[in-house]
N, C-alpha and C positions, 0 to 999 in steps of 0.2 A: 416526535422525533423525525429526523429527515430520513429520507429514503436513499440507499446506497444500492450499487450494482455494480460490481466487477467487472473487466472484460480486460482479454489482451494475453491469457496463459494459452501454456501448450508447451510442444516440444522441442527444445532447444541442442544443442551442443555444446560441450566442454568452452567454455572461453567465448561463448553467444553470447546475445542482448533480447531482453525482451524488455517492451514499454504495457504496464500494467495500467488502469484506467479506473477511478470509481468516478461515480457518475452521481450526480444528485438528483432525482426523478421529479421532484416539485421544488421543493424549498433551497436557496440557496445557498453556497459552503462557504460562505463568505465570514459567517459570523462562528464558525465553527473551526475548531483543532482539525485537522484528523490525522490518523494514526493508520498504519499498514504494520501488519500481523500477518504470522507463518504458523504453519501445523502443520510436521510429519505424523504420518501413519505411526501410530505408537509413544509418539512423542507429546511435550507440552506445549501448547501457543505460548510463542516467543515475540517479543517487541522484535522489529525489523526496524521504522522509524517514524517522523512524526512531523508534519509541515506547523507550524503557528497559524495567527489570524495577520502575522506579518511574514509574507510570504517566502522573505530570505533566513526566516529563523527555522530551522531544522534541526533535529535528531539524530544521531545512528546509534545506533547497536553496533560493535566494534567488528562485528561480521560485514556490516553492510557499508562500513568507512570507506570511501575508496573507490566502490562499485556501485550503490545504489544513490538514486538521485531522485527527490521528490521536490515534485512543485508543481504549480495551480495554473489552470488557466481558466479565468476568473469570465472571461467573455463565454466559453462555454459549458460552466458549473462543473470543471472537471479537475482533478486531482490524480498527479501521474506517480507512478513508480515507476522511475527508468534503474530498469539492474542489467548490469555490464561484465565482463567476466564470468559469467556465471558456473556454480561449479556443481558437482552432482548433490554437494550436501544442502544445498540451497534447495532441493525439490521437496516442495511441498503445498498446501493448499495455501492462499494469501487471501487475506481478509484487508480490506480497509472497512475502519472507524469514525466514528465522528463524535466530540465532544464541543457542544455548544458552550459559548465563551462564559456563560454562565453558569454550566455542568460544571461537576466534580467526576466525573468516569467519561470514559466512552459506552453512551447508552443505544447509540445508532450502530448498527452492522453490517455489512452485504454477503452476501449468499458465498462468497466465493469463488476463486481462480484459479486452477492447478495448474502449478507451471512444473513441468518433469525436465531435469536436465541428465541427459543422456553420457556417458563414461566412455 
C-alpha cells in the first residue's frame, strides 16, 4: 500500500482557512482515490470527502459543500484539503485515504492532523 502523511492542521478561528496536505512518501497517488476523513474526540470517523483518479471528479459530505475543496497536484505527489469557513464543529483529527484504482476500501491511511477551530 502507499505511504500517506498528513501535514497542514493547527489552530484556527471562527470563519479561517486552513490548507491540509497528504503526501505520498514512495509510490505515486496517481493511480489511487483518496479520501479525507474527520474524528472527534468521542465521536465516529466521518467521510469529509473524496478526489477520483480524474482529478475534477470530487465528493462532499453536505457539511463540507461550499467550504472544503480538494485536489492533486500531481507534480508533487500531493493531495490538498482546502477548508474555508471553518467552524468550531469542524475540530477534529483528519485522516486522508487512499484507495487504489483496483481496491474495493480505503486500505492506505496517515497518521493524522488535528485541526482545532477556536469559538
Amino acid at each position: 500500500q502507499v505511504r500517506l502523511v498528513e501535514s497542514g492542521g493547527g489552530l484556527v478561528q471562527v470563519g479561517g482557512s486552513l490548507r491540509l496536505s497528504c503526501a505520498a512518501s514512495t509510490r505515486t497517488l496517481n493511480s489511487y482515490v483518496v479520501g479525507w476523513f474527520r474524528q472527534a474526540p468521542g465521536k465516529e470517523r466521518e467521510f469529509v470527502g473524496v478526489i477520483g483518479l480524474n482529478n475534477e471528479n470530487t465528493n462532499y459530505a453536505d457539511f463540507a459543500k461550499g467550504r472544503f475543496t480538494i485536489s492533486r497536484d500531481v507534480r508533487r505527489n500531493m493531495v490538498y484539503l482546502q477548508m474555508n469557513s471553518l467552524k468550531p464543529e469542524d475540530t477534529a483529527v483528519y485522516h486522508c485515504a487512499a484507495r487504489h484504482r483496483t481496491g474495493s476500501e480505503f486500505g492506505a491511511w496517515g497518521q493524522g492532523t488535528q485541526v482545532t477551530v477556536s469559538s
